[in-house]
Structure formats: structure tokens, C-alpha cells
N, C-alpha and C positions, 0 to 999 in steps of 0.2 A: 518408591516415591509415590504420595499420594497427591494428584493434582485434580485441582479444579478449573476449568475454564467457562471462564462466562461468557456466553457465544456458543460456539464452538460447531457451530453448523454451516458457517460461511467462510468461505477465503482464508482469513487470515486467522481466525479461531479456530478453523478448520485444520489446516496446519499445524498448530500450536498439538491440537489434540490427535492426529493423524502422530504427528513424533512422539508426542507422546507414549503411545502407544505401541510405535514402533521401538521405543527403549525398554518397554516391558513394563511399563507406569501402569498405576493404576488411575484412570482417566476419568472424572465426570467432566460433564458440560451441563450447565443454567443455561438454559434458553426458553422462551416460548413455543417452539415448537413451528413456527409458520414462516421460515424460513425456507430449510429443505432438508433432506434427512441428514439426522446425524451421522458421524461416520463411525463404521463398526468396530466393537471392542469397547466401547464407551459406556458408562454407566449412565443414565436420562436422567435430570431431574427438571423438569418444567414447572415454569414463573417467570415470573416480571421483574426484572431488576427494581419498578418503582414502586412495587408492595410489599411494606413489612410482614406481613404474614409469610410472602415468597421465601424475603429475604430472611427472615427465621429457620426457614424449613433448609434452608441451604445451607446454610451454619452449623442446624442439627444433624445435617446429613456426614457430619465432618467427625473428625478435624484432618487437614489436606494438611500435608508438607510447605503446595504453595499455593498460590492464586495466580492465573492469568487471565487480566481482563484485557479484552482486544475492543468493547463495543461504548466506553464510558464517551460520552461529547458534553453531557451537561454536569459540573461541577455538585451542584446539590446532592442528585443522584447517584455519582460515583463516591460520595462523601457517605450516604446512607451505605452503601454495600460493603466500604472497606468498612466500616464502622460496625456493619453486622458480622462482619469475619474475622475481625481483630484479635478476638479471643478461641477464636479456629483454624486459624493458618500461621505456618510461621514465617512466610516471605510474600510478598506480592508485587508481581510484576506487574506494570502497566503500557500497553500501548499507545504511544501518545504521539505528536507530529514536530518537524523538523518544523512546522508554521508557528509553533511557540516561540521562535525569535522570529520579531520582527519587521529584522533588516535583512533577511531572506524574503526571494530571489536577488536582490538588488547589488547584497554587502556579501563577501567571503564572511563563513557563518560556520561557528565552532561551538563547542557546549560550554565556552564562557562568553559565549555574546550576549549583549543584553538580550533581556525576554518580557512578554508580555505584558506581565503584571496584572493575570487575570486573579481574582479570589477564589477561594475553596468554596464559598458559602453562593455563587451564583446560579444564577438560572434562566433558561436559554436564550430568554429576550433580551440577557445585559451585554454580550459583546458577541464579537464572531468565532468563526472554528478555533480561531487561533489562540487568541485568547482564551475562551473556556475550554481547550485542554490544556493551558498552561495552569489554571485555577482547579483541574481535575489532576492536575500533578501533584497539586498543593495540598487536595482535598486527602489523596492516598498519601500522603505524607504525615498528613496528620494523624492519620488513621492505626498505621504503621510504622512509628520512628524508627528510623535506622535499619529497616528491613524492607524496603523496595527497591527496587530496579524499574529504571525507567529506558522504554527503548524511544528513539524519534525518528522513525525512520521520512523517507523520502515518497517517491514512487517506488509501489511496491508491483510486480509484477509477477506471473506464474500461474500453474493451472488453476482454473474455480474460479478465476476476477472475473468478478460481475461490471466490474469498473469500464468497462466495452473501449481497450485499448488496445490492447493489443489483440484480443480478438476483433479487433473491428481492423486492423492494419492487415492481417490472414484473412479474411474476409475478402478485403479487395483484391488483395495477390491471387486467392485462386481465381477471380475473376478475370482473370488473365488480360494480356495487352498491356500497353503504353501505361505506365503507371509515375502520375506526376506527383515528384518526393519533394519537399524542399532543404534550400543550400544544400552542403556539400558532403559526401560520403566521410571523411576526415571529420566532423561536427562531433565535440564530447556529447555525451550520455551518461548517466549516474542512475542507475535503477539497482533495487535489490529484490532478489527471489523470493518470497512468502515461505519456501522453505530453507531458505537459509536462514531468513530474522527469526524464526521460530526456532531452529537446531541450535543457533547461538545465544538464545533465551530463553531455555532450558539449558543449555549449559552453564548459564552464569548461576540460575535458581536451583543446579543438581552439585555446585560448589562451594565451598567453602564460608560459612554466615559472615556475614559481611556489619561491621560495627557503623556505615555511615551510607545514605544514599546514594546512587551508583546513576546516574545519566549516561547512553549512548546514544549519541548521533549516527544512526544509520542509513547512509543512503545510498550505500551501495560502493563497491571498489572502485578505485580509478581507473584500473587495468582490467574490468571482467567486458569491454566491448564500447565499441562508438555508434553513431548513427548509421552510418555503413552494414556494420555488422548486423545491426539488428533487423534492416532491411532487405538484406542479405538472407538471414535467415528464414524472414516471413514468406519469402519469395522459393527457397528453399525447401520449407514444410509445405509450398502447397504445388509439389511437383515444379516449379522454374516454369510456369506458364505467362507470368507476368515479366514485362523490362522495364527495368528501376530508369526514370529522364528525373535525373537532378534539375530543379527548376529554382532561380536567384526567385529569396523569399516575395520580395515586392511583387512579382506578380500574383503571389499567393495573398497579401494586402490590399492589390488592383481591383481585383473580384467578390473582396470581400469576406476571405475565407474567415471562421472564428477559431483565433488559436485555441488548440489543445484540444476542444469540444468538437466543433467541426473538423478538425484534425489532429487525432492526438498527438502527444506528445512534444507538438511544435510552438514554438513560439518564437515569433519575428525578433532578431537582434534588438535591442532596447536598454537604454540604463536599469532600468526600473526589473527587469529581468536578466543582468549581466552574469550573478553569478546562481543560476540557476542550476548548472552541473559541475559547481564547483565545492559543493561543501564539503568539511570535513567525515572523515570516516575514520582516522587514525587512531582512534583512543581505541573503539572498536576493535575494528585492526588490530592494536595488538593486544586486546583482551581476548583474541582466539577468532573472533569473524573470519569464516570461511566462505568465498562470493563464486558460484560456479559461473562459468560463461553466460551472456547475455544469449548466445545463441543459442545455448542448450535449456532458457528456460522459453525461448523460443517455438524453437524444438516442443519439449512437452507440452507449451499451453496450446499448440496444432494439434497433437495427439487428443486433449480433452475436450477441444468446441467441436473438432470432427469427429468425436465418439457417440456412438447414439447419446442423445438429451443432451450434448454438450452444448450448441447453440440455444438450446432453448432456455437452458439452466443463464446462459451468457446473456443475451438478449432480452430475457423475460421484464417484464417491467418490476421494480426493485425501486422501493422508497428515496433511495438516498440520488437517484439518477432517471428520475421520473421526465425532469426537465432538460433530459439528455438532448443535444445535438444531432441528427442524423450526420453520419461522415460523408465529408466531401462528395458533393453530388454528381454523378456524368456529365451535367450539362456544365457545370462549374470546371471539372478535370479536361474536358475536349476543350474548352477555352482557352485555361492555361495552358494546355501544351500547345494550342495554338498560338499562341501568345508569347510561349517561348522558340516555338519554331521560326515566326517569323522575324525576332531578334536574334536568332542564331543566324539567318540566313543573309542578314543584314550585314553581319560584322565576318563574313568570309570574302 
């Protein structure tokens, strides 16, 4: 199997082409190069996804079995690449987001929920994330009739996130002491591993040609872990120096905390965020999605920010999270738990 991934030096391309490779594929990656190294085994072809000349020399370098692009946001853009490779690949997958519907986090949200209604033909300053990968769905669609696959996933979690989440939650664990969580151990979570969305999209593009477009909603199993567990785990991977104090979210609102940025993966009970870990995953699911424990990708993403370069690889400043949040700060976390100490002490 011959594949091509565009990306393929970060996170989720990374993945992609790390399995790759590990099934005995023969692997390129497009990229520029200024990311961080590619991963070994891989064939290199360096450019720009937004120059024809690139995008020629990439096509020439072919013809690939399939395509996976993990790095398309603007519609125009990803219309020019599938467009360059139409007549050099015969399937392409595209990574795209569960934010192409709408009525997520808000609505229970399945791949026949309405969707954005972004166009193929856009360009970055006509709508947001969400939109213009619904319009870079549209754009690979055209490119490629009846031979894509589209994943949407969720939160993606696992070694290599530059995304500073869960390394940032291991971060504070090993920093040992009182460590203030919010709500309750029991609290759903819906994350999926970076190597499982990749194992199950190469599985889908190493079977059977498929005569009609293929949509999955991934965001992770119902049953692979809750908010508990993954807390549990972070505390876990960094030796059990830290003790998890469930704290009721409003005090985490009182102080001012910024959901998700300022702490990830939290966000205060809300309409407007009700079914945020509730989307479906079923179709998936029973198209072969395999979701290993939350804790075990837990587990490994400890093992990679505390391996030499892991933090720095995690932390470093990276375009897409420039305007990152610092996590929850000491002086902010001694409040709260001051703050829930003395309502606890109140109601004994």
C-alpha cells in the first residue's frame, strides 16, 4: 500500500504515518519541513500545500494507493491539493472536526445532524473553524467522487499533542500537593487516542473501494473512561505525589477560571455545552473503531512529555496555540481550595 500524508510530522499526521509504517506501507509525507522531524521510515517530500509547483511535484512523486490529509482548515486550499492528486490516488481521506455540525456541544449530534453549510470554494476570512472544514469536506468531495472518507473526530488526545492538555494536567500532578479538580469523579468524558483514529483510518482506506462517501463521527467510546479515571491516571503517571480535591465548578467560575484554556478540558455545566460528551460514535463503532483506555493513553502521553525533548516538543510555541492560556495558576488553585475548604467546613 502506497500512501501519502500531508503533514505527517505532527500529532495526528504523525500517527497516521508512524502506522503506516508500522503495517509495512510504504509512507510519504508533504510537509514543509519546519515543524519537527519526521518520523523514521518515511519517504520526505518538502512544500507547501499552497504552491502549485509543490503541489505538482507531489502528484509526480505518485501515484499513492491513498491520501491522508490531517492539516486542510482553509477550503480553497484543500480544493487545489485534492485537485492536484485526483489523477494520483485512488481514495483520500480527510481529517476533518465533529465542529462541522453546528448544534454541537449544545444538541446530541450524530452524522445526520445538520451541518454547516460551509462552500468548497472559501477562503479563510469567510467563516470559522467550523465551517470551513465543513466547505473542505465539500471541496475533497469534489475532487474525488465517491472515493473519500471522512473522519470527525472530537478531542483527540495521546503522545506528540502539542495541544497542551493533557500534558499540561501531568504537569501539575507531578507538581505534587492539593490538587483542585472540578465536579465530580463520575463526570462523562469522550476523548479518542491519535492512535486509534489513525489504526481505524487506515483500516477503512486498506478495505474494500467503497462506491459512495463514508462520514465518521469520532469521538471517542463511551466506555474507554470518565473524568475520574483520567485524573486518576495523570496522578498515577507522575508517581501519586499529587491529591485529586473535587471542587463544585462555581468556585472554579468565582475566580474567574477560563474553561478549557485556563483548564483544560473543563467546562462549567451550561445549555449551550450540554452535550459535549455525548456525541455519537456508533457508526464507527461498528465500522471496526477500536478505543483503548483513557488511561492508558494517559499512561503513554507521561511516558513522551517526560522523555528527553518531550516537554519542550509539548510547550514550545506552535502557531495554532500561540495565544495559549497559562493553566490554572497557584495563586488562583490556593484560593479555590481555600474556598472550598471553608464551605466544606461550614456544612459539617
Amino acid at each position: 500500500m502506497k500512501l501519502l500524508v500531508i503533514g505527517g510530522s505532527v500529532f495526528v499526521g504523525r500517527a497516521f504515518a508512524v502506522e503506516g509504517v508500522r503495517r509495512g506501507w510504504e509512507v510519504t509525507v508533504f510537509n514543509r519541513g519546519r515543524s519537527q522531524a519526521d518520523p523514521p521510515g518515511v519517504r520526505v517530500l518538502r512544500g507547501d500545500r499552497t504552491d502549485a509547483a509543490d503541489l505538482a511535484a507531489m502528484a509526480a512523486a505518485g501515484p499513492y494507493d491513498a491520501v491522508v490529509d490531517v492539516c486542510g482548515y482553509v477550503p480553497r486550499e484543500v480544493g487545489k491539493s485534492a485537485a492536484a492528486l485526483a489523477g494520483h490516488a485512488d481514495a483520500y481521506l480527510f481529517v476533518s472536526t465533529i465542529n462541522v455540525y453546528p448544534g454541537y456541544p449544545a444538541l446530541p449530534t450524530d452524522e445526520s445532524s445538520p451541518r454547516q453549510g460551509g462552500t468548497a470554494d472559501a477562503g479563510p476570512e469567510d467563516g470559522d473553524y467550523g465551517w470551513l472544514k465543513d466547505g473542505c469536506e465539500k471541496a475533497v468531495r469534489q475532487a474525488f467522487p465517491g472515493r473519500v472518507v471522512v473522519l470527525q473526530p472530537g478531542l483527540i488526545v495521546g503522545p506528540h499533542d502539542r495541544a497542551r492538555r493533557t500534558a499540561a494536567w501531568l504537569r501539575r500532578a507531578a507538581l505534587g500537593g492539593p490538587m483542585a479538580v472540578p465536579g465530580t469523579p463520575d463526570r462523562p468524558l469522550r476523548v479518542i487516542d491519535v492512535r486509534d483514529l489513525a489504526a481505524f483510518g487506515l483500516d477503512l482506506l486498506a478495505g474494500a473501494p467503497k462506491d459512495e462517501v463514508e462520514d465518521y463521527m469520532v469521538p471517542g467510546a463511551p466506555d474507554n473512561g470518565n473524568w475520574g479515571d483520567y485524573l486518576d491516571a495523570c496522578v498515577a503517571a507522575t508517581g501519586n505525589r499529587a491529591e485529586l480535591v473535587y471542587v463544585d465548578d462555581r468556585h472554579f467560575v468565582d475566580h474567574g477560571v477560563e474553561p478549557w484554556t485556563e483548564l483544560p478540558l473543563w467546562l462549567p455545566p451550561a445549555p449551550q455545552t450540554a452535550a459535549v460528551w455525548t456525541a455519537s460514535c456508533a457508526k464507527a463503532l461498528a465500522a471496526g473503531l477500536r478505543c483503548r483506555p483513557v488511561t492508558d493513553s494517559v499512561r503513554d502521553t507521561a511516558a513522551w512529555l517526560f522523555a528527553p525533548g518531550g516537554e519542550q516538543e509539548a510547550f514550545e510555541d506552535y502557531k495554532h496555540f500561540t495565544q495559549w492560556t497559562p493553566f490554572l495558576s497557584p495563586d488562583k488553585e490556593r484560593a479555590i481550595l481555600a474556598a472550598h475548604a471553608t464551605e466544606q467546613s461550614r456544612t459539617r
